[in-house]
TORKOL-4160 file (C-alpha; in steps of 0.2 Angstrom, whole numbers, padded with zeros to 4 digits, m for minus):
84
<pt num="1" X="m0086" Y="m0250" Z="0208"/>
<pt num="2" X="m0071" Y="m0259" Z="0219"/>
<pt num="3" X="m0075" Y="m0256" Z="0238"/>
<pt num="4" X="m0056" Y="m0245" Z="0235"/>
<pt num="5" X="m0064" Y="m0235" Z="0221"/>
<pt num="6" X="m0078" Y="m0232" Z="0231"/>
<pt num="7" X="m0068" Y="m0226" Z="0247"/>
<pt num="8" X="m0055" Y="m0216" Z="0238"/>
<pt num="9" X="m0071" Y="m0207" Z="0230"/>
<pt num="10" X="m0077" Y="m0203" Z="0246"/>
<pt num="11" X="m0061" Y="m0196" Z="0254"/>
<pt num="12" X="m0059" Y="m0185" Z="0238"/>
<pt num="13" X="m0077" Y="m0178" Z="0239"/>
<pt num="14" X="m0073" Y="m0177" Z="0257"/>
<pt num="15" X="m0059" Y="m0167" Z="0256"/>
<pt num="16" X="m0066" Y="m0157" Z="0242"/>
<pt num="17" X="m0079" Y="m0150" Z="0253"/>
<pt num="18" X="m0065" Y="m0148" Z="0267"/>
<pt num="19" X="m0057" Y="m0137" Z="0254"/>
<pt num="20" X="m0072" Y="m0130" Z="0249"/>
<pt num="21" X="m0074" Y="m0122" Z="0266"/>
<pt num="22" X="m0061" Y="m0112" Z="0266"/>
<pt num="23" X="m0067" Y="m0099" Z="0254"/>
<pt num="24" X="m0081" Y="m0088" Z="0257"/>
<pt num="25" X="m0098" Y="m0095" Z="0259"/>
<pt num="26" X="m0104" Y="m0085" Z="0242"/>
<pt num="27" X="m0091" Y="m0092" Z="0234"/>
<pt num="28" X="m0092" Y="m0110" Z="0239"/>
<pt num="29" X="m0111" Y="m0111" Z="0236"/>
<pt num="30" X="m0108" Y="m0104" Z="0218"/>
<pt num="31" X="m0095" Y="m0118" Z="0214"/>
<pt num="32" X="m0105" Y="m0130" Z="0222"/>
<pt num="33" X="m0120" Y="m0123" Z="0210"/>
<pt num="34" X="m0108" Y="m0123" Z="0194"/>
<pt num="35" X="m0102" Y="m0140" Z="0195"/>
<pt num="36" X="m0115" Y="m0148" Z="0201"/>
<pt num="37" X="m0107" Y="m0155" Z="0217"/>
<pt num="38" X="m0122" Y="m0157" Z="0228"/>
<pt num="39" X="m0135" Y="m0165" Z="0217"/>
<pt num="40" X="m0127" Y="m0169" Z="0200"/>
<pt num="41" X="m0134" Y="m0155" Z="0190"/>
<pt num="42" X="m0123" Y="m0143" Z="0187"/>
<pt num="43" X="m0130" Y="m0123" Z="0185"/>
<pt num="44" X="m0127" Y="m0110" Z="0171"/>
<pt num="45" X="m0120" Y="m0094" Z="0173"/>
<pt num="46" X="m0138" Y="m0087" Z="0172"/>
<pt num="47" X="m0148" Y="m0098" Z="0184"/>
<pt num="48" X="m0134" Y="m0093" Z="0197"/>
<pt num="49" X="m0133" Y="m0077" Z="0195"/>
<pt num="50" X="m0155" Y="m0081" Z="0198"/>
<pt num="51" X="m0151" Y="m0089" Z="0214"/>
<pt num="52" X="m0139" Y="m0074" Z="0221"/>
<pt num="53" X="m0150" Y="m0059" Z="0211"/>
<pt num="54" X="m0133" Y="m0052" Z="0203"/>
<pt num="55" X="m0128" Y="m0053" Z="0185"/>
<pt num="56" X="m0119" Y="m0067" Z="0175"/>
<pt num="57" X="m0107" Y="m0061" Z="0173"/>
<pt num="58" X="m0103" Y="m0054" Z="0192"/>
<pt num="59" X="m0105" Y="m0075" Z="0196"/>
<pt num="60" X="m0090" Y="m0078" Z="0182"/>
<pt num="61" X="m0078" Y="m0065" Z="0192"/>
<pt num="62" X="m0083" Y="m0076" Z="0210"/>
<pt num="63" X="m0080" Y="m0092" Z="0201"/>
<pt num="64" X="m0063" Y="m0087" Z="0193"/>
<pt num="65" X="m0058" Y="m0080" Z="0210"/>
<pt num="66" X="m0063" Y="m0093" Z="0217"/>
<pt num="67" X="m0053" Y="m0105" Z="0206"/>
<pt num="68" X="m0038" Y="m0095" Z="0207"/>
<pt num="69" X="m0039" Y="m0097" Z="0227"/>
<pt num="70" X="m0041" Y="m0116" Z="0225"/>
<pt num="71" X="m0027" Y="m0117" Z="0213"/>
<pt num="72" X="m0014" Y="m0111" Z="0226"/>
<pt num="73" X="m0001" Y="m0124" Z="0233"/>
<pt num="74" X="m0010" Y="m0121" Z="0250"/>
<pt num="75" X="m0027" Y="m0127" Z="0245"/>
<pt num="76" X="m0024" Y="m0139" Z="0231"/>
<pt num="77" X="m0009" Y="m0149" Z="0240"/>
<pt num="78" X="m0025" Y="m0160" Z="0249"/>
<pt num="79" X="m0032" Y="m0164" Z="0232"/>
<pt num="80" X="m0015" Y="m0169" Z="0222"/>
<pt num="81" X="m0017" Y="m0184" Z="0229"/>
<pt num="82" X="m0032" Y="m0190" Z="0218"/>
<pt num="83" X="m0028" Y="m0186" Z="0203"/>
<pt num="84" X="m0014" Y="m0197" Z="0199"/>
């Protein structure tokens, strides 16, 4: 990749975790697990719900919540940026 590509990658994952912060800890460390966003692989619904002994389903409503907070104009304004 271009030094740029390489850069802007590293601001956005910067920022990402910045965002990231914001929400609760459970929550955070549940996306984080979902997506994969600290080693690349991401978790199923089930082996989350493994790592925090709660139910499946219990780690969708955190992750939709959590989404839904990301998705407001106060949070998701520092990431607008990267995806054009």
């Amino acid at each position: 990749p271009a030094p740029q590509d390489a850069a802007s990658y590293s601001m956005l994952k910067e920022q990402l975790f910045e965002v990231l912060h914001t929400l609760t800890p459970r929550e955070e460390n549940v996306l984080k697990l979902r997506f994969g966003l600290e080693d690349g692989r991401p978790r199923t619904l089930e082996e989350v719900g493994k790592v925090f002994s709660i139910t499946r389903e219990r780690i969708r409503q955190i992750e939709a919540k959590a989404l839904r907070k990301l998705r407001h104009p106060s949070r998701s304004k520092r990431l607008k940026d990267y995806l054009e």
